[in-house]
C-alpha positions in Angstrom: 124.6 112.8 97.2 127.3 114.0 100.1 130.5 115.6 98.5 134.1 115.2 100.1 137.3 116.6 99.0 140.9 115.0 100.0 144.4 116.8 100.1 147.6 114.8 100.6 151.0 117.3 99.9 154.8 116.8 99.9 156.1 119.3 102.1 159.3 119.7 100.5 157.1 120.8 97.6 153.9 122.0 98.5 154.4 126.0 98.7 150.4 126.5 99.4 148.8 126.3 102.5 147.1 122.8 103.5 144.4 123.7 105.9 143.1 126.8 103.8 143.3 124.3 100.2 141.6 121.5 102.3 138.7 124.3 104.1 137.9 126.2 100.8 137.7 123.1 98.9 136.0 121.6 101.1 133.5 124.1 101.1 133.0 123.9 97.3 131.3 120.6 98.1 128.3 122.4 100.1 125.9 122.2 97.4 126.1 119.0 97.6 124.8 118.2 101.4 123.7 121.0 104.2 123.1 118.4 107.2 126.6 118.1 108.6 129.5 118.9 107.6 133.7 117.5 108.9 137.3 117.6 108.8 140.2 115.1 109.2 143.7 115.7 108.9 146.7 113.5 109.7 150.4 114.8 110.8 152.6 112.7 111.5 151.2 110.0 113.7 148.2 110.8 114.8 144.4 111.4 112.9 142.4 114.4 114.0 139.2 114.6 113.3 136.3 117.5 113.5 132.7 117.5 112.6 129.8 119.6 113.1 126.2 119.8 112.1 125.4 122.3 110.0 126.9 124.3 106.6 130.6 124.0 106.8 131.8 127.2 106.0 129.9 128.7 109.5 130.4 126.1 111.8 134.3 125.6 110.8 135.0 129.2 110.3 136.4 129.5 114.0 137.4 125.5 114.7 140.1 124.8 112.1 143.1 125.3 115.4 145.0 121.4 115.7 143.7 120.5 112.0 146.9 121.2 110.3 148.9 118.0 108.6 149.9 117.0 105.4 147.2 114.6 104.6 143.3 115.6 105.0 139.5 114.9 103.7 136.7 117.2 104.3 133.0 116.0 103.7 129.4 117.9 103.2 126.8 115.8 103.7 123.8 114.1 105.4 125.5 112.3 108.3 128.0 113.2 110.5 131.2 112.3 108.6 134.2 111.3 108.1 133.6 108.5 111.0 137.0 107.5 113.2 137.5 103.9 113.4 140.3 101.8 115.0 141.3 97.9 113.4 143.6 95.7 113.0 145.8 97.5 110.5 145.4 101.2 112.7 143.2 103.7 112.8 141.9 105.4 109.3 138.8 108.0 108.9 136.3 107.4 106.2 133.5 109.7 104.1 131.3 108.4 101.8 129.0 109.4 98.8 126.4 107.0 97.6 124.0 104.4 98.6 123.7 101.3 100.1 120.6 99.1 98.9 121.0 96.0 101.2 122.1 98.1 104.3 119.2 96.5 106.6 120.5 93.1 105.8 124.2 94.0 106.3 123.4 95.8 109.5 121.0 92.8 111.3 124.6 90.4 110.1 126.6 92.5 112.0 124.4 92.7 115.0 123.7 89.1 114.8 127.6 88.6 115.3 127.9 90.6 118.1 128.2 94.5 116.9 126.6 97.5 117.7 126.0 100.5 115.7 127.0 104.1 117.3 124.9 106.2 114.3 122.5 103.9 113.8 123.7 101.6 111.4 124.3 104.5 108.7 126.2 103.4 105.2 129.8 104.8 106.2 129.5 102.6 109.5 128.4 99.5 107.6 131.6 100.2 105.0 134.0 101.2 107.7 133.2 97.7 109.1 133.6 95.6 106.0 136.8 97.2 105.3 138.2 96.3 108.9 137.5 92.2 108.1 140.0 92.5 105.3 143.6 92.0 105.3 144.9 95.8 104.6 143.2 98.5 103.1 142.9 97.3 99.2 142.0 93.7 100.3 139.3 94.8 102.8 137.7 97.7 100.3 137.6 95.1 97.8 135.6 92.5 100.3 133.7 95.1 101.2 132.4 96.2 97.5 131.7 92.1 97.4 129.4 92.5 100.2 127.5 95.9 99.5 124.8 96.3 96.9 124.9 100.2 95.5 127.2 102.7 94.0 129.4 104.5 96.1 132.9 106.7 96.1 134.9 106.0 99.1 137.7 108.2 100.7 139.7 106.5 103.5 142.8 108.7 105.6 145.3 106.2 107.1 148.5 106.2 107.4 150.0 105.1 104.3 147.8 108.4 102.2 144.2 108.6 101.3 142.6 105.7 99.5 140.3 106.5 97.1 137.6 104.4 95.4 134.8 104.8 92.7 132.5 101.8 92.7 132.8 99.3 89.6 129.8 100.7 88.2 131.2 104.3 87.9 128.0 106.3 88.8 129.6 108.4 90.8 132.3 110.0 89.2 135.5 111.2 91.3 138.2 113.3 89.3 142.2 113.7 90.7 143.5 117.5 90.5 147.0 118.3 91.0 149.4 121.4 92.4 152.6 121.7 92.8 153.6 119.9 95.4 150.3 118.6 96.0 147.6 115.6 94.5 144.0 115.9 95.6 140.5 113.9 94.5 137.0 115.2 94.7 133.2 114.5 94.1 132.9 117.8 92.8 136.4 119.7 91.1 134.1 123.2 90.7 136.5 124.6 93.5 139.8 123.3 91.6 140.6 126.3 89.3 139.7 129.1 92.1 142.6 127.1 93.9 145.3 126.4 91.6 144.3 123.0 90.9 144.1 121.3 87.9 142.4 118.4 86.1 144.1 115.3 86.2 141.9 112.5 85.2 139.0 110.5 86.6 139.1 107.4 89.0 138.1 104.7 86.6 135.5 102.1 87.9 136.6 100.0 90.4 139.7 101.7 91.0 141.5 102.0 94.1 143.7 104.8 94.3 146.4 105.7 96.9 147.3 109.5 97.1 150.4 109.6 98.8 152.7 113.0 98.7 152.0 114.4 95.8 151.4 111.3 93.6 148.4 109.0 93.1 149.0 105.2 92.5 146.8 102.3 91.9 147.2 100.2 93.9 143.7 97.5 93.2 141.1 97.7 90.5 137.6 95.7 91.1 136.3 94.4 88.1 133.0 95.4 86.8 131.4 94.2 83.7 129.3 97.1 83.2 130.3 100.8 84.1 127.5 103.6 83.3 127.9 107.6 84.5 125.0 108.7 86.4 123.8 111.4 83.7 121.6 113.6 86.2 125.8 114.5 87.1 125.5 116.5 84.2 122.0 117.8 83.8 121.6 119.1 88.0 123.6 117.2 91.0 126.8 118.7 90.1 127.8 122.7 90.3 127.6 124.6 86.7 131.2 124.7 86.0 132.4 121.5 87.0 133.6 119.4 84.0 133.7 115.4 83.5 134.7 113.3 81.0 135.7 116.8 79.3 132.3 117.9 78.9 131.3 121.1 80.6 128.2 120.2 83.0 126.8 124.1 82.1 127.2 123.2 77.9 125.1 120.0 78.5 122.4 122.1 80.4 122.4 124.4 77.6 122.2 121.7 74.8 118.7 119.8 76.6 117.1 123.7 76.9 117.9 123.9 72.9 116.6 120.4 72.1 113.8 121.6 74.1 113.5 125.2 71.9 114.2 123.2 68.5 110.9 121.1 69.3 109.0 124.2 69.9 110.1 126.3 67.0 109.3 123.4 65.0 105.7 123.0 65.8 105.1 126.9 65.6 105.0 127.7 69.4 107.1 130.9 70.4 105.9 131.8 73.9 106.7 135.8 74.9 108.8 135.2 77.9 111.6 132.1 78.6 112.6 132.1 82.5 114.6 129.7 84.7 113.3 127.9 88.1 116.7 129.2 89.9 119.0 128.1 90.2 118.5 124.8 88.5 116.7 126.1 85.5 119.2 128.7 84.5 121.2 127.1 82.1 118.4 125.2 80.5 116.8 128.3 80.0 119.9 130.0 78.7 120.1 127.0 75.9 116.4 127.7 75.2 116.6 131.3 74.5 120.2 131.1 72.6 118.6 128.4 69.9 116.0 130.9 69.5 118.5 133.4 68.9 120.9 131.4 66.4 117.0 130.7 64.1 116.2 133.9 64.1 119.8 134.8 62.8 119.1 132.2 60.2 116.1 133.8 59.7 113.6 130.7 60.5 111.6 132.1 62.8 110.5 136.7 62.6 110.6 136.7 66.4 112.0 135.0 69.4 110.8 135.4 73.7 112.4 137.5 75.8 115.0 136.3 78.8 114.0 137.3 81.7 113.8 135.9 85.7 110.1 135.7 86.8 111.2 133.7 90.2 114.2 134.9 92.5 116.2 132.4 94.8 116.7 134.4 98.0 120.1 133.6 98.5 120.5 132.9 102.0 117.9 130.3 101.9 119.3 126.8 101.6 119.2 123.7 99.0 116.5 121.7 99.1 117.3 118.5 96.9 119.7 117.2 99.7 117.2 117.5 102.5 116.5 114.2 104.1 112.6 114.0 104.3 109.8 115.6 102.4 108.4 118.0 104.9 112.0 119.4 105.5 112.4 119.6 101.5 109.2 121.3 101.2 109.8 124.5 103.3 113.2 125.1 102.0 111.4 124.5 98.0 109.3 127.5 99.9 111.7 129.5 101.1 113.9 130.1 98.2 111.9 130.7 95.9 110.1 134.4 95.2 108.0 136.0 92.7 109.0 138.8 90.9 107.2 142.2 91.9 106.5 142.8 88.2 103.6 142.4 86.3 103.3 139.3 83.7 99.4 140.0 82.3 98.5 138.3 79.6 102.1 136.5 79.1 102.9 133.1 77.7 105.9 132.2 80.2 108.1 128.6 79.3 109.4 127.8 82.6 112.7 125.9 82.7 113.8 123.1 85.0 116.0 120.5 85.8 113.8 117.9 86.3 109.8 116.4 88.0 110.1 113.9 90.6 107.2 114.1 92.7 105.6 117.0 91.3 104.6 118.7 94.6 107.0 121.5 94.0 105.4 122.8 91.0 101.7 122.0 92.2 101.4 123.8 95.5 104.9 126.2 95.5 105.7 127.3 91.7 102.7 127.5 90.1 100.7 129.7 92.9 103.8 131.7 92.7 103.9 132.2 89.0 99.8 132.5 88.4 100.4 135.8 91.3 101.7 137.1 88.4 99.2 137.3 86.5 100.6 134.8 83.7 98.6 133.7 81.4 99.6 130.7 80.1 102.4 128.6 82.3 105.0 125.9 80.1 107.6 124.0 81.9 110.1 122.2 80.0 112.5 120.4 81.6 115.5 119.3 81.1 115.8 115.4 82.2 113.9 113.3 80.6 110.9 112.2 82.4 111.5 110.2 85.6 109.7 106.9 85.3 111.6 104.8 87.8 112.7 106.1 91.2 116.8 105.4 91.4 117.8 103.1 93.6 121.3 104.5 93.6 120.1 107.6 95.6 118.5 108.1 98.7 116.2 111.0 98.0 113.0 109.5 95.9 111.2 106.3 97.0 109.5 103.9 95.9 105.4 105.3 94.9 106.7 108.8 95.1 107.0 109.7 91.7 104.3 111.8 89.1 104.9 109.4 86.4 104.2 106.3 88.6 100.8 108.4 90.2 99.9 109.9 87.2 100.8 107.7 84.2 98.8 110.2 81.4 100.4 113.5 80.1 97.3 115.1 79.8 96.1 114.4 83.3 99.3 115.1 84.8 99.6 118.6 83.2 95.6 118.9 84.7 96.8 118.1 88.0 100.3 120.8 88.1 98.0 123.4 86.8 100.2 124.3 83.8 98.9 124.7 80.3 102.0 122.1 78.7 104.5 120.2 79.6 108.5 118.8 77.7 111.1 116.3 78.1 113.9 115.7 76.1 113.9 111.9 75.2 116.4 109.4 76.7 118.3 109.4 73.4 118.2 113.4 73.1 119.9 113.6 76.5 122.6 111.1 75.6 123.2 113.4 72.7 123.3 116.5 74.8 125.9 114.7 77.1 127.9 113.6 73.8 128.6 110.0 75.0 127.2 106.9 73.7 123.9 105.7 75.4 124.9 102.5 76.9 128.1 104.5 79.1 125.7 106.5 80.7 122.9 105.5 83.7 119.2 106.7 83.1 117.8 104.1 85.0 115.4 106.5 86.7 114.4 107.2 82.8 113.1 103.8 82.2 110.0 102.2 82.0 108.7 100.2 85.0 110.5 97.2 83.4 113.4 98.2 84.7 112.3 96.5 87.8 112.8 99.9 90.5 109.3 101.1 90.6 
């Protein structure tokens, strides 16, 4: 999912420095999207607007001259964003994060009345649209949410402040810091200490919030009779440090890695070396290790693996979970990630990750990798539980892609990744590593094909 950041200051108040709090935050949002990245910031009457395709911190780096203001929003992501629009109620600037399921539908309704699409019909175009039928801002977000099928959180820079929205279902979580002088809202608040920022609360579902100054006011709610927290927030989308809900996303990683390590201790498997897929992996593995540490300090267990890094991210290499097609997704999977140059012979290596979609990662990249070592026996436990629905609330998996839909059987599917065993954490045992009752949180992609999304 894109990420997007959004500054609005008092400047009696605010004794920072806008455009460097809007850029660096900003940039805390790259891991979340690579494709293209954008600035807009609004003075006194007037919205300007930057965007450039690319990572944000390169192609912004010498193009920040006319972007000063006192209101802002900065987006990473897969399309060129945030989008300038002009209505009936003035001009505004909108970035998105989310998904819309019923965008061919929405798009041929809008042609069939007349309009055309500049980017191709892309979600932010279909929202910005929606919105300008309403009667203001709150009225025309909330006619737009009754049109749209998805989840979605919304940032819109007019001239009143910044709107900002989390869908009534909640998946996408947005969280409100604060500064002297200054309120500000992101997808991701990993940035906000390094800053001076601090934790405010969350957007609640439905909620439409204006940030205005240095306050933020409700100013609509849409109701929602069913709100649930995408979990995979928590176990990979969202940078190691970030915290929602008060739980530490890097705690929760560690917890699924221990459930992981309990299960093994307890059927009498204690493999010689635990190792993470980087970056993803790292904190799974961590847990794994540590509850191997804290039994044999109980003294359950007379010996426990050693930690140690048997793959290496090169670290100028990109991210591949946000790329937009499989091919592109693939090389980068490639790229970043290298064997050691040590010698594993005769090793019985658990390989931690975050999660199996397609499986194609681990078949032809990680594996070949890992067996150059000279491994011995290869055991990847993961952290999510496994993925038997694709989720229709992304973009990146579709429909027939997935392992568990291809290869239904355990056994057969450990055969085909050429790995000697294979762990999830249940859906209930993730739930508990989270530390918030089942029902609150989404793991649609975790259920079975009844769920309707296969």
């Amino acid at each position: 999912m894109p990420g997007f950041f959004v500054l609005s200051i008092d400047p009696t108040k605010y004794k920072g420095k806008f455009l460097d709090d809007l850029f660096w935050l900003t940039f805390y949002q790259q891991h979340l999207g690579e494709d293209y990245a954008g600035l807009a910031t609004y003075d006194s009457d007037k919205i300007n607007i930057r965007t450039h395709r690319g990572l944000f911190r390169p192609t912004f780096s010498r193009d920040v001259f006319g972007l000063e203001g006192k209101m802002g929003i900065g987006y990473c992501g897969d399309n060129r964003e945030p989008i300038l629009v002009d209505s009936k109620f003035g001009e505004f600037a909108a970035c998105f994060s989310g998904n819309i399921i019923n965008k061919v539908e929405l798009v041929e309704r809008f042609k069939n009345y007349g309009h055309s699409f500049a980017w191709g019909g892309v979600d932010i175009e279909i929202i910005t649209k929606l919105i300008a039928e309403g009667d203001g801002f709150v009225n025309g977000i909330k006619g737009m949410n009754d049109e749209i099928q998805g989840a979605y959180s919304l940032s819109l820079l007019t001239d009143e402040g910044v709107y900002i929205v989390s869908d009534p279902s909640g998946r996408w979580p947005l969280v409100i810091g604060e500064k002297t002088g200054s309120i500000a809202a992101t997808t991701d608040p990993c940035g906000f200490e390094n800053w001076g920022f601090t934790h405010q609360r969350v957007v609640e579902p439905g909620e439409i919030v204006l940030l205005k100054k240095d306050r933020a006011e409700t100013k609509g709610k849409i109701l929602s009779t069913k709100t649930q927290i995408c979990t995979f927030v928590w176990v990979y989308t969202n940078f190691p440090n970030a915290v929602f809900k008060n739980i530490p996303v890097s705690a929760v990683r560690k917890r699924l890695g221990a459930i992981l390590a309990k299960r093994d201790i307890k059927r009498g498997f204690i493999p010689d070396v635990v190792a993470p897929v980087p970056d993803s992996g790292r904190f799974c593995a961590i847990g794994y290790h540590q509850e191997f540490c804290r039994q044999i300090n109980r003294k359950n267990i007379d010996r426990i693996p050693e930690y140690d890094e048997v793959l290496m991210k090169y670290p100028y290499s990109g991210r591949s979970y946000p790329r937009s097609n499989q091919v592109e997704r693939g090389l980068e999977a490639h790229i970043k990630q290298l064997g050691s140059g040590e010698d594993y012979s005769g090793k019985r290596v658990v390989v931690c990750d975050d999660s199996i979609r397609r499986g194609t990662q681990i078949e032809k990249n990680l594996v070949p990798k890992l067996r150059a070592l000279n491994i011995k026996e290869i055991h990847f436990r993961i952290s999510n539980p496994d993925s038997l629905s694709y989720c229709r609330w992304g973009k990146t998996i579709k429909k027939g892609e997935l392992i568990a839909t291809r290869i239904p059987s355990m056994k057969r599917r450990i055969k085909f990744l050429g790995i000697e065993s294979l762990e999830h954490p249940t859906v209930q045992e993730l739930a508990e590593a989270v530390g918030l009752p089942l029902e609150t949180l989404c793991v649609d992609c975790d259920l079975p094909a009844q769920a309707g999304f296969i």
